[in-house]
N, C-alpha and C positions, 0 to 999 in steps of 0.2 A: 601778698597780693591784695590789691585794695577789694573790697567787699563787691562795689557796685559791678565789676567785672567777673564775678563767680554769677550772678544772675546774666549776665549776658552767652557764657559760658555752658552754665545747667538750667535746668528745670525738674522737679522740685528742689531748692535750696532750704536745707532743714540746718537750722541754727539751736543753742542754748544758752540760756540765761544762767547766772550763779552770783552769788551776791558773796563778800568777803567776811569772817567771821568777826562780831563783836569783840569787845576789849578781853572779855573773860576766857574765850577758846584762843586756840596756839593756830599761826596761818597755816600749819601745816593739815588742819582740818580738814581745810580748803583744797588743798596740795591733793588729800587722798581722795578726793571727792570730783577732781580734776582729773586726777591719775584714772579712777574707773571711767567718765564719762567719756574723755577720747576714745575709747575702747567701742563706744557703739560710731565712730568716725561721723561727727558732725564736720558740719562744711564748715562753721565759725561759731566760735563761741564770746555769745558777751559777757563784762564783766562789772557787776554795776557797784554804786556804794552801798555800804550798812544803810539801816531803817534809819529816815531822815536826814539821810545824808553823811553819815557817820562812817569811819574806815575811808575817808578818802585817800590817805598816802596809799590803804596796800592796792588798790583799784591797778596800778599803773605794776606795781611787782606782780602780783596774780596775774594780768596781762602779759608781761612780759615774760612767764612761766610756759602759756600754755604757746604761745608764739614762737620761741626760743628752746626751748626743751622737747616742746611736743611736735610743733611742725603745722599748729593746726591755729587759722587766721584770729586774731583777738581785737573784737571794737572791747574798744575801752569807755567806760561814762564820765560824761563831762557837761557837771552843771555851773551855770554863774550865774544864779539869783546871790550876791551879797559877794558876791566876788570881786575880788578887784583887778584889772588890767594885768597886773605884775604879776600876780598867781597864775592867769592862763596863759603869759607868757611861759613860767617856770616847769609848767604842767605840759604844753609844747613840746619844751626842750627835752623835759625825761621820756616822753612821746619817741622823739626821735634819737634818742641815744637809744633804749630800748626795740627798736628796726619796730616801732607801731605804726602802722601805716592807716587804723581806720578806728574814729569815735563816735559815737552818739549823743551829739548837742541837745542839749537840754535846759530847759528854764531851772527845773526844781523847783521843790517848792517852798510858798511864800512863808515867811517867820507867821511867829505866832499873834494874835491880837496883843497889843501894846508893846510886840518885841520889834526892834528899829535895827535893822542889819542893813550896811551901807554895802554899793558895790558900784562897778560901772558899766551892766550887763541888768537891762529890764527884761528883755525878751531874747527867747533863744534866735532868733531872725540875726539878733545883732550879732552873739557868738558864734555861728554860723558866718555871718561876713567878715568875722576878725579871723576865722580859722584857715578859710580861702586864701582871704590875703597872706596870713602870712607862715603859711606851709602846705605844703603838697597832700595832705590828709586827705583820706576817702569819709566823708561826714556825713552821718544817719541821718533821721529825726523820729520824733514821736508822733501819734496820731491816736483822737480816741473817737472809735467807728460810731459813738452813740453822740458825739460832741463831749465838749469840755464843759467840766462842772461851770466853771467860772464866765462863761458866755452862753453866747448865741451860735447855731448852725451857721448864718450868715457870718458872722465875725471868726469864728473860729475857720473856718474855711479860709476865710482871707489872709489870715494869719498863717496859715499851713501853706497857702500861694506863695507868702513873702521868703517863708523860709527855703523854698525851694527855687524862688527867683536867686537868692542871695548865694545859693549852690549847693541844697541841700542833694543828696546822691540818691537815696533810698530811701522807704519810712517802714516806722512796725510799730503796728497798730500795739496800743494797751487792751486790757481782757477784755474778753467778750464772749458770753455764752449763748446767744442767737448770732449764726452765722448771717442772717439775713440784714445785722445791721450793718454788718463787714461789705455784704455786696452793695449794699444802697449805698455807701459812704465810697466804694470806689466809682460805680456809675456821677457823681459827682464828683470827683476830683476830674475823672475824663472831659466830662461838660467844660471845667474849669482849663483843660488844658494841662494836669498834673501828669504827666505821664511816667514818673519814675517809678520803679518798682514797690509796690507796696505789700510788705509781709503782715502775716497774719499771727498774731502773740496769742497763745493759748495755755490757760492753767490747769494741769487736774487738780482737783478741789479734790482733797483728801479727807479732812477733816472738817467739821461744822465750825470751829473758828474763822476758818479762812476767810467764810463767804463776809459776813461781819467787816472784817477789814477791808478786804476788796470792795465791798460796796461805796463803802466809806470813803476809799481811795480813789477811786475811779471814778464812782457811778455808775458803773457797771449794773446795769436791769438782770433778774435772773427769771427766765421765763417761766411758767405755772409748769413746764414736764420735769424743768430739772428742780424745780421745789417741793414739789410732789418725790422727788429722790431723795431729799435733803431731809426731809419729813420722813421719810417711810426708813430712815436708818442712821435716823439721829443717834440713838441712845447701841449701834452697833458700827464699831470705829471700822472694826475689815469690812465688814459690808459696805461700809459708806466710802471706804476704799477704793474696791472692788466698781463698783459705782461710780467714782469721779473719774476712776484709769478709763471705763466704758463709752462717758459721756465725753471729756477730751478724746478719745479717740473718734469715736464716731463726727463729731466736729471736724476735725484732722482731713480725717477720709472726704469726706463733704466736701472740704474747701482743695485737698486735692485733685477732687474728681473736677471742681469746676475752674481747675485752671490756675489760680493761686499763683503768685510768683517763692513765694516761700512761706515755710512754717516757723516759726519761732515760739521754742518749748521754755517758758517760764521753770524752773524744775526745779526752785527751791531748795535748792544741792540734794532734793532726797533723790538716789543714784538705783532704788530699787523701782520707784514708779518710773523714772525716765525708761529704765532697759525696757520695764516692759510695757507701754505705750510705743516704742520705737518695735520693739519684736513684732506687735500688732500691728504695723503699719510699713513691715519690710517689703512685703509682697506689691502693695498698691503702689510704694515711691518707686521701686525698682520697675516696676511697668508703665508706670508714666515716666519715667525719667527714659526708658526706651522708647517710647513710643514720641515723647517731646523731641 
């Protein structure tokens, strides 16, 4: 089933994220880490590449695991920063041999200062209009509720326009831990006329590393209450656990209560935080999803 047609379908649509193991671990890491998470029945699960883009071949086999084995919908990630034509040609076709019917176009990101990686794919807008033309694909996109590092609110919005003129289906948002910049950022896309569904990406911060890179990556702002958390249980790992499972949830519940077209659980293949942020939030999806 294509993705954009389960939000037309349900309301709350709760998705997960799982990224493919490095060179060092065996995919079947992944495999058991897939095995437990159908088990809490998410509606789709994504699958993206390794850190900086690395693990791309398993992306489309992991994909076509949880699609094929399990029974349970797989967008697959698909970046072309340095890509060339012939590859997302190639990447297409094992798309559709493996019955993938939905991806998440993506820019990815840019090489390093002084590194020159050729492709013929600058902006996800484009990939996005090569994917329409030439396959039946249900196609995601990215969205960051605070704006893009690399712009302006004005420009990045436009940009986010183009991708969705070009045929983009859906978007999910990257981290965010004030809800309030998720609603301000959808109140303008509406202004703009964006009307596809926009899902809401959410991480529990488990650990004091995380936030570090995340910030790094994203730009993700972390407000003074959940700093104040990060602070008061740095030097105690379960508590600072304990803690991140609290604040994703309560997040969770917020963006449920106000409506939210979907959740989308970042979850770092750890399969013990996912269950129980999902246990915690059985009661409020299962009565909005009756009440929706």
């Amino acid at each position: 089933m294509k993705i954009k047609n389960l939000y037309k379908k349900k309301s709350p649509v709760i998705s997960f994220e799982i990224f493919p193991p490095n060179e060092k671990y065996p995919i079947e890491s992944v495999f058991e880490t897939i095995d437990e998470l159908v088990k809490l029945k998410p509606d789709f699960i994504s699958v993206t590449y390794g850190a900086g883009g690395t693990s791309r071949g398993r992306t489309v086999e992991i994909a076509s695991r949880i699609k094929n084995i399990h029974g349970i919908e797989a967008l697959a990630h698909l970046t072309c920063i340095g890509t060339k034509e012939s590859e997302i040609d190639n990447i297409l076709e094992e798309l559709k041999k493996e019955n993938i019917e939905n991806v998440l176009a993506l820019r990815g990101d840019l090489p390093k200062e002084g590194e020159i990686i050729e492709g013929d794919f600058k902006y996800a807008s484009k990939l996005v209009e090569k994917i329409k033309k030439e396959s039946a694909l249900c196609v995601g996109g990215a969205f960051y509720p605070e704006g893009h590092l690399e712009t302006n609110d004005l420009l990045d919005l436009f940009y986010l326009r183009e991708k969705v003129k070009k045929g983009t289906d859906f978007l999910i948002s990257q981290i965010f831990f004030d809800n309030n910049h998720f609603y301000s950022f959808k109140e303008k896309c509406e202004k703009l006329g964006i009307n596809i569904p926009l899902i809401a990406g959410i991480i529990p911060v488990t650990n004091a590393n995380q936030i570090k890179r995340i910030t790094e990556l994203c730009g993700s702002t972390v407000p003074l209450k959940f700093q104040k958390i990060l602070e008061r249980y740095a030097n105690n790992p379960e508590a600072l656990k304990e803690a991140g499972i609290a604040y994703a949830v309560e997040q969770i519940i917020d963006l449920l209560s106000s409506g939210v077209s979907g959740i989308h659980i970042y979850t770092m293949n750890k399969v013990d935080v996912t269950k129980e942020i999902m246990r915690r939030i059985e009661k409020v999806k299962d009565y909005l999803g009756e009440v929706g």
